[in-house]
Residue frames as qw, qx, qy, qz and C-alpha x, y, z in Angstrom:
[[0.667, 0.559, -0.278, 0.407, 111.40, 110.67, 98.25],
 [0.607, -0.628, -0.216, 0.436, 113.99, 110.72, 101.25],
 [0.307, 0.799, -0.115, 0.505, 115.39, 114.20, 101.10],
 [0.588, -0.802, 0.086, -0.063, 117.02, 114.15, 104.15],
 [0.385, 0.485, -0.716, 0.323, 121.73, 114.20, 104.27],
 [0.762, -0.167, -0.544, 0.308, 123.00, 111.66, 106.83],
 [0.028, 0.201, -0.471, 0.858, 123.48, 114.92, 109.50],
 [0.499, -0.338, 0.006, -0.798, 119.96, 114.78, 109.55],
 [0.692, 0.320, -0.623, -0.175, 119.97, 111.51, 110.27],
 [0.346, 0.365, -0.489, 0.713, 122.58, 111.57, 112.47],
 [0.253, 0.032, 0.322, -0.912, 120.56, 114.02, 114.77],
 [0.492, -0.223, -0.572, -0.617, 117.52, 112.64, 114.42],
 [0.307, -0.414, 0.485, -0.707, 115.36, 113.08, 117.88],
 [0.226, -0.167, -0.960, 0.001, 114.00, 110.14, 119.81],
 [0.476, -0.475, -0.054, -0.738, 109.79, 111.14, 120.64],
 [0.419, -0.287, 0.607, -0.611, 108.39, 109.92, 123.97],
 [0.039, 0.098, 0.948, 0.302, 107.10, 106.88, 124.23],
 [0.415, -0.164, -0.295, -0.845, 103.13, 106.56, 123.10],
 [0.657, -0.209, -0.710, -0.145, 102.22, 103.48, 125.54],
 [0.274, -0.433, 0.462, -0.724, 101.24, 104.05, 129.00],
 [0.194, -0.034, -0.980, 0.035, 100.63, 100.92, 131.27],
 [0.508, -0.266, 0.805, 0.154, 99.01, 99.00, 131.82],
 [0.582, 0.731, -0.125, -0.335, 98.17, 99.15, 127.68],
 [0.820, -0.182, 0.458, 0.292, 100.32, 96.79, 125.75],
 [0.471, 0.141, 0.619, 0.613, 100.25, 98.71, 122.94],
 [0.150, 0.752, 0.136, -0.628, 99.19, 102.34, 120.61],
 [0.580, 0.232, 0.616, 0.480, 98.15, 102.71, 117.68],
 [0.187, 0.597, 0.010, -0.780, 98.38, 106.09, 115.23],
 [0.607, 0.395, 0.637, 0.265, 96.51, 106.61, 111.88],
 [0.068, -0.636, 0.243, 0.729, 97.69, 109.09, 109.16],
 [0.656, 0.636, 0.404, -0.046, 95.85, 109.69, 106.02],
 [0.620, 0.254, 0.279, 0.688, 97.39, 111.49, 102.93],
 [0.101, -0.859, -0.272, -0.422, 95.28, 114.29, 103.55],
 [0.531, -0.821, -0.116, 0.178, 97.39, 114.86, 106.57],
 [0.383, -0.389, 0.481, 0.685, 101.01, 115.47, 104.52],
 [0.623, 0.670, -0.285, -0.285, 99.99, 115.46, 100.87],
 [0.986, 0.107, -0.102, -0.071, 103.42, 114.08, 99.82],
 [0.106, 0.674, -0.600, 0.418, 105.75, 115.20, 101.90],
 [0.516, 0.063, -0.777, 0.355, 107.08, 112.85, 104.64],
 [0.494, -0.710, -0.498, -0.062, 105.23, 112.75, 107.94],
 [0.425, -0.868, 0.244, 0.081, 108.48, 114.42, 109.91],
 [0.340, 0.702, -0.617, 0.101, 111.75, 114.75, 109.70],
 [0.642, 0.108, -0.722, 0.233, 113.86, 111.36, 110.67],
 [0.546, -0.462, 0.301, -0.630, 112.87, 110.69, 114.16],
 [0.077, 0.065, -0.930, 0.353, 113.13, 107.20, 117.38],
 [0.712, -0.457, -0.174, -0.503, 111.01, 105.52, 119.33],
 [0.292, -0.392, 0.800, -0.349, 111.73, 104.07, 122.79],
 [0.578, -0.106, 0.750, -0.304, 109.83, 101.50, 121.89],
 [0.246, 0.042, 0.860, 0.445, 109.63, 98.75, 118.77],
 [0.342, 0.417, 0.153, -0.828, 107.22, 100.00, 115.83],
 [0.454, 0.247, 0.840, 0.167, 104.92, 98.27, 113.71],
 [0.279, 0.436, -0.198, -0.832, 104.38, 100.77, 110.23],
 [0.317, 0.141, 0.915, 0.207, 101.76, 98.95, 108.14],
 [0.121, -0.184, -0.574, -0.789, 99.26, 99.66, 104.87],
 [0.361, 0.458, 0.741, -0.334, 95.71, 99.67, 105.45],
 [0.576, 0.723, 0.375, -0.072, 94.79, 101.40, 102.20],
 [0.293, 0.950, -0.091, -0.057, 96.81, 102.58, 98.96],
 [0.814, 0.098, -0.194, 0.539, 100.64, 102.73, 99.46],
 [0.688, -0.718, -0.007, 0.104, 103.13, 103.46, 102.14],
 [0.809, 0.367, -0.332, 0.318, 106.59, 104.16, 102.03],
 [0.656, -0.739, 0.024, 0.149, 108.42, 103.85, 104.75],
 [0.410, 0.729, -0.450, 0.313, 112.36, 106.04, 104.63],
 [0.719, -0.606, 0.122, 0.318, 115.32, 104.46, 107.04],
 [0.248, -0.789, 0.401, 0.394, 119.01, 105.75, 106.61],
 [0.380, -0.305, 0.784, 0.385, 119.63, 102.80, 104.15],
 [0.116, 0.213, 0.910, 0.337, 116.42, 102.12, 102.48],
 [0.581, 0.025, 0.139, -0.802, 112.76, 102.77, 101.64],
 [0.203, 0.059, 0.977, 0.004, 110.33, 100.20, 101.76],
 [0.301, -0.070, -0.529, -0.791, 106.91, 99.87, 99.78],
 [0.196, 0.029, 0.853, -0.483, 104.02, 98.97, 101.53],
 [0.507, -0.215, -0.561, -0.618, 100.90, 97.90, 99.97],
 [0.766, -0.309, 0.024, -0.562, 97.12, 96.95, 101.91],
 [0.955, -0.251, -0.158, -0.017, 98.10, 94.11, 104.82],
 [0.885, 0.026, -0.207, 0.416, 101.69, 94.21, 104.72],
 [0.623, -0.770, -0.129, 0.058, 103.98, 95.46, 107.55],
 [0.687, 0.218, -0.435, 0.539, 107.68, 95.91, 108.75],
 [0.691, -0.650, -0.150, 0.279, 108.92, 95.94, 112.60],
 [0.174, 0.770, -0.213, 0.576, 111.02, 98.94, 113.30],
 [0.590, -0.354, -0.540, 0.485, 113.24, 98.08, 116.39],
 [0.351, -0.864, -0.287, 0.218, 113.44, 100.81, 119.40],
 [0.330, -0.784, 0.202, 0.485, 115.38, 103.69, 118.69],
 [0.535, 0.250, 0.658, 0.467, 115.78, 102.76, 114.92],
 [0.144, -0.439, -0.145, 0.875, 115.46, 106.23, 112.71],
 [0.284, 0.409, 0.784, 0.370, 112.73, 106.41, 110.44],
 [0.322, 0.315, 0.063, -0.891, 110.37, 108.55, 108.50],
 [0.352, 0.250, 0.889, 0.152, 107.55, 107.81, 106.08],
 [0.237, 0.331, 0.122, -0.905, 105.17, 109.04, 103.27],
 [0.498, 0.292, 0.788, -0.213, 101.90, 108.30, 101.93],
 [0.051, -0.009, 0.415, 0.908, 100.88, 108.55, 98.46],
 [0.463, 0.021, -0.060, -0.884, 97.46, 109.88, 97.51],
 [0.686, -0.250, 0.060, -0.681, 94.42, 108.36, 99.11],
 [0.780, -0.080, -0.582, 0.215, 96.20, 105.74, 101.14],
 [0.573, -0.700, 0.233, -0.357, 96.17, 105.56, 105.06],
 [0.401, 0.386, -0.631, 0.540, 99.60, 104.53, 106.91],
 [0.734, -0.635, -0.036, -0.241, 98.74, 102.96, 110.79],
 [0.197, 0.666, -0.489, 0.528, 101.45, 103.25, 113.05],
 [0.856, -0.458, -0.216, -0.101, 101.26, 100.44, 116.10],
 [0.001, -0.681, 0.547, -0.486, 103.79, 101.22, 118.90],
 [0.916, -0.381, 0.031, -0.118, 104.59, 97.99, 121.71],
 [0.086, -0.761, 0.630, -0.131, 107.27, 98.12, 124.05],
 [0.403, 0.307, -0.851, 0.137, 109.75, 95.25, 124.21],
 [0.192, -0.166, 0.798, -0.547, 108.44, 94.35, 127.36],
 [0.668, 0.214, 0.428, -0.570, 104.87, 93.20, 125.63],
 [0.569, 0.511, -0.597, -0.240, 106.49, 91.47, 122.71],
 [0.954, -0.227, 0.055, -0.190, 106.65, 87.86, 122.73],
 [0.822, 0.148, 0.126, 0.535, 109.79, 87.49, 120.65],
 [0.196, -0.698, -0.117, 0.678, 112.01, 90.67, 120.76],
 [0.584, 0.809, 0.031, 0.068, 112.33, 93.14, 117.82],
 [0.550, -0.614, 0.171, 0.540, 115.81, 93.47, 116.91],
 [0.473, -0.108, 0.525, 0.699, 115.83, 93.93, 113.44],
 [0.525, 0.409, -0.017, -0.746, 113.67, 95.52, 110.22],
 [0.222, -0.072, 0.944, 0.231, 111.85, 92.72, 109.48],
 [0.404, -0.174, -0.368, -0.819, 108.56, 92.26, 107.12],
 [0.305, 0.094, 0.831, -0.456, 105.25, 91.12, 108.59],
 [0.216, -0.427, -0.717, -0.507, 101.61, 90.54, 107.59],
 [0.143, 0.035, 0.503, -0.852, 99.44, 92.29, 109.21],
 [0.055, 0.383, 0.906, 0.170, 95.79, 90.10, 108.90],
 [0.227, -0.477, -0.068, -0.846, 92.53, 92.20, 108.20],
 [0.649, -0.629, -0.427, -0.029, 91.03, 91.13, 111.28],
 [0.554, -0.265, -0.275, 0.740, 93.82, 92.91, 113.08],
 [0.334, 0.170, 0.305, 0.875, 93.93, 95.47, 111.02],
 [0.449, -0.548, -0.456, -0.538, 90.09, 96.27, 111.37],
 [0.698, -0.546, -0.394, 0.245, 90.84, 95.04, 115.78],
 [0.589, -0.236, -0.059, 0.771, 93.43, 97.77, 115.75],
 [0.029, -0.418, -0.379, -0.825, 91.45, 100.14, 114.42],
 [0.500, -0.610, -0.415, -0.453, 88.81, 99.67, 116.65],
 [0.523, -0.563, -0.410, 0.491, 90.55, 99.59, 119.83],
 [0.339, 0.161, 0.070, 0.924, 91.73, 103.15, 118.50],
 [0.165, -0.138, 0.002, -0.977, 88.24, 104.62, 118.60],
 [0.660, -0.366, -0.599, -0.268, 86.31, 102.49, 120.77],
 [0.347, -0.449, 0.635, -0.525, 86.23, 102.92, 124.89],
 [0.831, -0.075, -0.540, -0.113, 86.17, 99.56, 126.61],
 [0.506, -0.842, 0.120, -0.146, 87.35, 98.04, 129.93],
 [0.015, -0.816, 0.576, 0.042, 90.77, 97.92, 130.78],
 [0.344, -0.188, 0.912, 0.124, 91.55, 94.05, 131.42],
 [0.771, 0.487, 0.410, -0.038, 89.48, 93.36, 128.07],
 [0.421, 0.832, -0.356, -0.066, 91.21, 96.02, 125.97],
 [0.185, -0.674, 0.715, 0.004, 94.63, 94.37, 127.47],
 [0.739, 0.081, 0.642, -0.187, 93.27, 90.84, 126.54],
 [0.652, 0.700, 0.252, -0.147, 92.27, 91.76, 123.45],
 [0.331, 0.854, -0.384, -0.112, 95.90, 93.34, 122.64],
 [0.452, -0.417, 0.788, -0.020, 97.68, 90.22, 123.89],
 [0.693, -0.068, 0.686, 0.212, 96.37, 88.29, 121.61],
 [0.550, 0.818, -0.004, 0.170, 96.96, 90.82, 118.40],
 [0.212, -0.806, 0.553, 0.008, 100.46, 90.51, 119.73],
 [0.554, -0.081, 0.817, 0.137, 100.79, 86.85, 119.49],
 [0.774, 0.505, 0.381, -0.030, 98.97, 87.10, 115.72],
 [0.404, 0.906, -0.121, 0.041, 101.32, 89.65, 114.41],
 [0.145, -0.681, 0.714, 0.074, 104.47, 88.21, 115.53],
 [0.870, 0.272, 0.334, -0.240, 103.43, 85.06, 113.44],
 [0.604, -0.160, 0.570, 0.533, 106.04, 83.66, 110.57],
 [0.477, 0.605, -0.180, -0.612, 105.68, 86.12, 107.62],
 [0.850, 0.314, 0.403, -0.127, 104.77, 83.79, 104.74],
 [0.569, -0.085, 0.444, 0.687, 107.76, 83.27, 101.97],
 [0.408, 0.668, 0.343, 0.519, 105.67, 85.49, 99.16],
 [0.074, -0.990, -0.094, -0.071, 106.46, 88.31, 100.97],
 [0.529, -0.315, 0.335, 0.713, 110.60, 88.10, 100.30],
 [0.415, 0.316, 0.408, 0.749, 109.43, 90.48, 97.19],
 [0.144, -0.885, -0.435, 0.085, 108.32, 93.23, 98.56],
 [0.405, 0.819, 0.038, 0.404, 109.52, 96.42, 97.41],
 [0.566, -0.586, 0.175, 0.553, 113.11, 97.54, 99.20],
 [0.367, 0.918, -0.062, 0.136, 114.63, 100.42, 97.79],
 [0.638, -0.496, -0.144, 0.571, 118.46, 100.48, 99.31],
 [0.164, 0.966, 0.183, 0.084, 119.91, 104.10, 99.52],
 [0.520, 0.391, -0.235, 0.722, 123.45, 105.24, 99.28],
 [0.484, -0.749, -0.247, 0.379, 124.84, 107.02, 102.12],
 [0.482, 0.053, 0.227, 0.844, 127.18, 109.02, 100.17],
 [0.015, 0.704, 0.118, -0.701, 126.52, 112.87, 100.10],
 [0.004, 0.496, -0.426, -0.757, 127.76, 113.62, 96.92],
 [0.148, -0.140, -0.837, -0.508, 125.59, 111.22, 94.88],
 [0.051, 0.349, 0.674, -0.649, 122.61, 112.32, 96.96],
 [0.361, 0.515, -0.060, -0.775, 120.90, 114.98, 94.12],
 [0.173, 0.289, -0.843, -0.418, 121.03, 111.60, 91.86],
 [0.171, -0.309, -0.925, 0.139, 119.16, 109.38, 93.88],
 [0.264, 0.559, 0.525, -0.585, 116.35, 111.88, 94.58],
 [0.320, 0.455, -0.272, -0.785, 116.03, 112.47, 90.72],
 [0.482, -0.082, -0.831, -0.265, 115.57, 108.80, 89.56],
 [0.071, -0.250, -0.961, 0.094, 113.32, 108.60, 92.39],
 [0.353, 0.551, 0.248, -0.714, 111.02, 111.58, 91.73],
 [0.614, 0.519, -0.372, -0.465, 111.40, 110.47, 87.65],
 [0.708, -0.195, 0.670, 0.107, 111.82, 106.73, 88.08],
 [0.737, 0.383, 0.500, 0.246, 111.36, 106.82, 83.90],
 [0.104, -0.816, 0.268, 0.502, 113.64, 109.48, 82.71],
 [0.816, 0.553, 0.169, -0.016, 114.34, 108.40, 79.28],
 [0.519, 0.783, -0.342, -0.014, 117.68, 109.42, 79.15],
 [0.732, 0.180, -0.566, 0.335, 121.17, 107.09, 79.52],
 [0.681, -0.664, -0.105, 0.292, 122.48, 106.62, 82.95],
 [0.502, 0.029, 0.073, 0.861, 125.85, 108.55, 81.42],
 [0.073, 0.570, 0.485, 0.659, 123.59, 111.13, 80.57],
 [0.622, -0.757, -0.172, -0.099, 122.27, 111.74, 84.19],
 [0.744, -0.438, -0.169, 0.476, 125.43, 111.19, 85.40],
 [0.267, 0.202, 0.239, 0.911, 127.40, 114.38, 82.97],
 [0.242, -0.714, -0.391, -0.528, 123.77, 116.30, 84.10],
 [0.768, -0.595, -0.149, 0.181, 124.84, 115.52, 88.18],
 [0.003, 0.912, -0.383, 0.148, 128.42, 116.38, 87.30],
 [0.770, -0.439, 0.439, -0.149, 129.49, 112.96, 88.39],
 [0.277, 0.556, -0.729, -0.289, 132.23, 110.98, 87.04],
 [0.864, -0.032, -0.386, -0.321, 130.89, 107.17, 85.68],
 [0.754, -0.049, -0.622, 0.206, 133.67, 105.40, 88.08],
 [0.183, -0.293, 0.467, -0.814, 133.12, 107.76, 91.01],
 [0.697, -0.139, 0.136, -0.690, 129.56, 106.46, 91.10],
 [0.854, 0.095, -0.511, 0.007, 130.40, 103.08, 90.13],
 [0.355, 0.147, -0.757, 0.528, 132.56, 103.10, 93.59],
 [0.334, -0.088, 0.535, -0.771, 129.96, 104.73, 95.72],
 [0.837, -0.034, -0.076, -0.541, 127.07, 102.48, 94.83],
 [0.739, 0.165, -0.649, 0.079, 129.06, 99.21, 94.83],
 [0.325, 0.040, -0.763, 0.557, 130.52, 99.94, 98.08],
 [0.375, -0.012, 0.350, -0.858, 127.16, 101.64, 99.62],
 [0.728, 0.080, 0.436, -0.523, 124.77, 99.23, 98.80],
 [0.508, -0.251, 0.808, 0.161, 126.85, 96.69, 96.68],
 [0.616, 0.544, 0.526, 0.220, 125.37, 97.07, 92.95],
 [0.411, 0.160, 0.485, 0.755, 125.64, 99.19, 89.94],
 [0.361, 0.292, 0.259, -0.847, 124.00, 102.30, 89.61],
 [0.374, 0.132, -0.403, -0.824, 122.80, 101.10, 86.86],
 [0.339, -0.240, -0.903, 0.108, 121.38, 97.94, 88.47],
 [0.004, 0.283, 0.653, -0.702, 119.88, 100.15, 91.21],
 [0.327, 0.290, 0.180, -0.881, 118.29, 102.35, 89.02],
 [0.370, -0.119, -0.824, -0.412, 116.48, 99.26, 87.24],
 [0.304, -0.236, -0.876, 0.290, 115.68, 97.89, 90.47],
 [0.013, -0.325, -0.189, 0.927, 113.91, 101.40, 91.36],
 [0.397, 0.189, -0.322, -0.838, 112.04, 101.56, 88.08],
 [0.455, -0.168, -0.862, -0.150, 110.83, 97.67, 88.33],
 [0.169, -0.257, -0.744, 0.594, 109.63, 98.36, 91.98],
 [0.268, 0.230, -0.168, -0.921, 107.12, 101.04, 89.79],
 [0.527, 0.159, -0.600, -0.580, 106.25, 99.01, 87.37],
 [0.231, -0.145, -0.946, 0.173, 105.65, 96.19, 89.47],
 [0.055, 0.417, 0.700, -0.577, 103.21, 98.24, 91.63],
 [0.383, 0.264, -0.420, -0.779, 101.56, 99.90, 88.06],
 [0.165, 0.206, -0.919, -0.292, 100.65, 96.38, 87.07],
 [0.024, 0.246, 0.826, -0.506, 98.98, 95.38, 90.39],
 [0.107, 0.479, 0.489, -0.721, 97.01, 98.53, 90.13],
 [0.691, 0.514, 0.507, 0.032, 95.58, 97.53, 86.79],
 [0.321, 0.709, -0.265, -0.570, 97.80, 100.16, 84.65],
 [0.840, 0.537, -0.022, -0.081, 98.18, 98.37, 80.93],
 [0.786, -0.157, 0.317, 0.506, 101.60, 96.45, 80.75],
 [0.580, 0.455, 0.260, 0.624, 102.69, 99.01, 77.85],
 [0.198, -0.855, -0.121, -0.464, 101.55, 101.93, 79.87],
 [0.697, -0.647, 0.252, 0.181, 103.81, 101.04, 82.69],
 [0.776, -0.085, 0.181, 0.598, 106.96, 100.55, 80.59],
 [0.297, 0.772, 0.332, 0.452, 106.16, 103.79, 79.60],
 [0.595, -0.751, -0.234, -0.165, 106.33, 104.82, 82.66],
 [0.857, -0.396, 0.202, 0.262, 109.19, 103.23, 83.90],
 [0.074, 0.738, -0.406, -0.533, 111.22, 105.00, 80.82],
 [0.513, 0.126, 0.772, 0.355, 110.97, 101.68, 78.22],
 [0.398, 0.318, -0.331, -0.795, 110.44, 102.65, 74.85],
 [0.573, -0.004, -0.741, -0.351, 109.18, 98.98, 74.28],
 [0.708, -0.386, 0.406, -0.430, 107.02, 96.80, 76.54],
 [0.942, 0.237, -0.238, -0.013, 109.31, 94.34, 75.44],
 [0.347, 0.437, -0.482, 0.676, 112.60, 95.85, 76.74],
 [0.495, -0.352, 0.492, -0.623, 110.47, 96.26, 80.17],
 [0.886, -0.208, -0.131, -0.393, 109.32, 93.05, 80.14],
 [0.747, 0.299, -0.530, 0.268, 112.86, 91.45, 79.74],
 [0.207, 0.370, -0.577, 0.698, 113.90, 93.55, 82.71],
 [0.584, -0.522, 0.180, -0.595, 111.25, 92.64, 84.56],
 [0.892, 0.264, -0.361, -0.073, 111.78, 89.15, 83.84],
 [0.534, 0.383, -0.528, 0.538, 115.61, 89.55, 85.01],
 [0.241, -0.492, 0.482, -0.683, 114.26, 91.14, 88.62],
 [0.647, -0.263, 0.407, -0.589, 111.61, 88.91, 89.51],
 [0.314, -0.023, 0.948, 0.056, 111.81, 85.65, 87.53],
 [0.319, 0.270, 0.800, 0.431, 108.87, 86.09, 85.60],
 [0.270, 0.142, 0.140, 0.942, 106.96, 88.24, 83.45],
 [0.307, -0.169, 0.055, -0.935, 104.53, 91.22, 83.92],
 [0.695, -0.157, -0.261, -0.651, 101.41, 89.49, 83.22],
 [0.698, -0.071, -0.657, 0.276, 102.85, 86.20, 85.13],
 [0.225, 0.004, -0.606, 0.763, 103.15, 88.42, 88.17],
 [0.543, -0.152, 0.019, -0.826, 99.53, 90.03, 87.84],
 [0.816, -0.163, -0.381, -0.403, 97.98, 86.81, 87.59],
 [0.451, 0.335, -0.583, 0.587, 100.29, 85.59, 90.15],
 [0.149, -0.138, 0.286, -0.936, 98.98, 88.21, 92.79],
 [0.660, -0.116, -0.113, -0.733, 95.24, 88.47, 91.74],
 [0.662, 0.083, -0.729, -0.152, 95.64, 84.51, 92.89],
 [0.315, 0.207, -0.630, 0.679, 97.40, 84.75, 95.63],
 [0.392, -0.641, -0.660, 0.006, 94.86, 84.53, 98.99],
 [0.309, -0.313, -0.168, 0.882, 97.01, 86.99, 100.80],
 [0.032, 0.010, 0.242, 0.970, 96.01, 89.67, 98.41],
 [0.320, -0.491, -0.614, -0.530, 92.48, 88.87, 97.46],
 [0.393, -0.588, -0.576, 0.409, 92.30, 89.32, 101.79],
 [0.264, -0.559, -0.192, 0.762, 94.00, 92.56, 101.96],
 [0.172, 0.285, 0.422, 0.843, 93.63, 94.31, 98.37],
 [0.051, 0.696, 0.554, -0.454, 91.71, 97.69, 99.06]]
C-alpha cells in the first residue's frame, strides 16, 4: 500500500548510481523475507534508468501516480531520476536491474512495460553470483540489453495499473480500499466513515486521475480478483473477496473491465505461451 503524502515524494533522495564501468549494467535481488510487507524504502531516484521485474510471486511497484502489479516475467522501465518505491508480497522475489542511458540502445524516457524472457531472467541472475572475465561479462550484458529492449507483446496492455490520486485529503481513502480491496460496504458509506463529501471526491478523482471513485475502486478490486483467478482461487471465492455478494455481480464487473469473463480470462492465460514460460 503506498503510504507515503506527496512531501514525501516531493523530497524523495536520489541513491548513487549502482554501475561502475566498464559494466553495462547491476542487478539487485530482494526477497519478501527482506521487508515482510512493508515497502523496500521510502520514495527514492536513480541516476540511472531502472528495470523492476517479477521473478517469483508478485511485485508491486509505488510511483507518485500509480502502482503497478507485477507477476513472474513481466517488467516496467523506470526512467533516471523517476521516484519510486516497491513491495513484495509473501514468498515472491522482486530483481532490480540498473543500466545507464549511455548502455541503452533506445533511451528510457518513460514508464513503460516490458517482458523480461526466462533466459534473461535466469542470465541476470547468474551474472549476479557468478565471477567471470570482464570483456565476456560485458558481452554477455550487451546482448541482455538488446533482448530486453525488444517490442513488449500487445497481451501485456492488461497488466495491473493502479492510478493514485494526488490529493491529500482523500489520501486515508485510498489506503483503506487498498488494504480491504472487498469492504462490503457502499462507496457513500466509506465516504460518511472518511468524513468526505460525495462531490468533493467526485472532483478530486475525476480531475486526479480522470474517473469515478467509484470506477476506481472497481478497477482496484478487479485488479484482485483478476490475480485470485490466475492463482487458482475458485471464481466464487474471489468475488468474495473482492466484496461481491454474488459471483455473478463480480463476474458482470469483471466482464465490464476486461471484456470477458473470469473463467474466459483463466483459460485465456493458462494458454497463453508467455505465461506457461514465466508462471512460477
Amino acid at each position: 500500500m503506498n503510504s507515503y503524502r506527496q512531501d514525501d515524494w516531493a523530497a524523495s533522495p536520489s541513491h548513487p548510481s549502482a554501475v561502475n564501468a566498464p559494466y553495462l549494467m547491476g542487478t539487485g535481488v530482494v526477497t519478501a523475507e527482506d521487508t515482510g510487507t512493508r515497502p523496500l524504502s521510502p520514495p527514492h531516484s536513480h541516476p540511472d534508468p531502472m528495470l523492476a521485474w517479477c521473478y517469483r510471486g508478485t511485485v508491486w511497484v509505488h510511483l507518485q501516480d500509480a502502482m503497478w502489479r507485477l507477476a513472474p516475467g513481466q517488467g516496467m522501465w523506470i526512467p533516471a531520476h523517476t521516484p519510486h518505491t516497491a513491495h513484495h508480497e509473501a514468498d515472491s522475489t522482486g530483481c532490480y536491474t540498473y543500466i545507464p542511458d549511455s548502455s541503452l540502445i533506445v533511451p528510457i524516457d518513460d514508464v513503460t512495460r516490458v517482458l523480461v524472457p526466462r533466459a534473461v531472467q535466469e542470465m541476470l541472475l547468474h551474472l549476479g553470483i557468478n565471477d567471470m572475465p570482464t570483456d565476456l561479462r560485458v558481452r554477455i550484458q550487451s546482448v541482455l540489453i538488446e533482448m530486453l529492449q525488444q517490442p513488449v507483446p500487445e497481451a501485456a496492455s492488461e497488466w495491473g495499473e493502479v492510478p493514485m490520486p494526488a490529493d491529500e485529503r482523500v489520501r486515508p481513502l485510498v489506503q483503506a480500499v487498498l488494504a480491504y480491496p472487498g469492504d462490503p460496504r457502499s462507496a457513500r458509506d466509506l465516504l460518511l466513515a472518511h468524513g468526505l463529501h460525495e462531490r468533493t471526491v467526485l472532483r478530486i478523482f475525476q480531475n486526479d486521475v480522470g474517473m469515478s471513485f467509484g470506477r476506481w475502486r472497481t478497477g482496484v478490486r478487479m485488479t484482485l480478483g483478476a490475480r485470485l483467478i490466475i492463482d487458482g482461487t475458485p471464481v466464487g471465492a474471489a468475488a468474495h473477496r473482492c466484496g461481491y455478494a454474488t459471483t455473478s455481480a463480480f463476474s458482470a464487473s469483471f466482464k465490464e473491465r476486461f471484456g470477458i469473463t473470469p473463467r474466459q480470462h483463466v483459460a485465456r492465460v493458462q494458454a497463453d505461451a508467455a505465461h506457461q514460460l514465466y508462471w512460477r
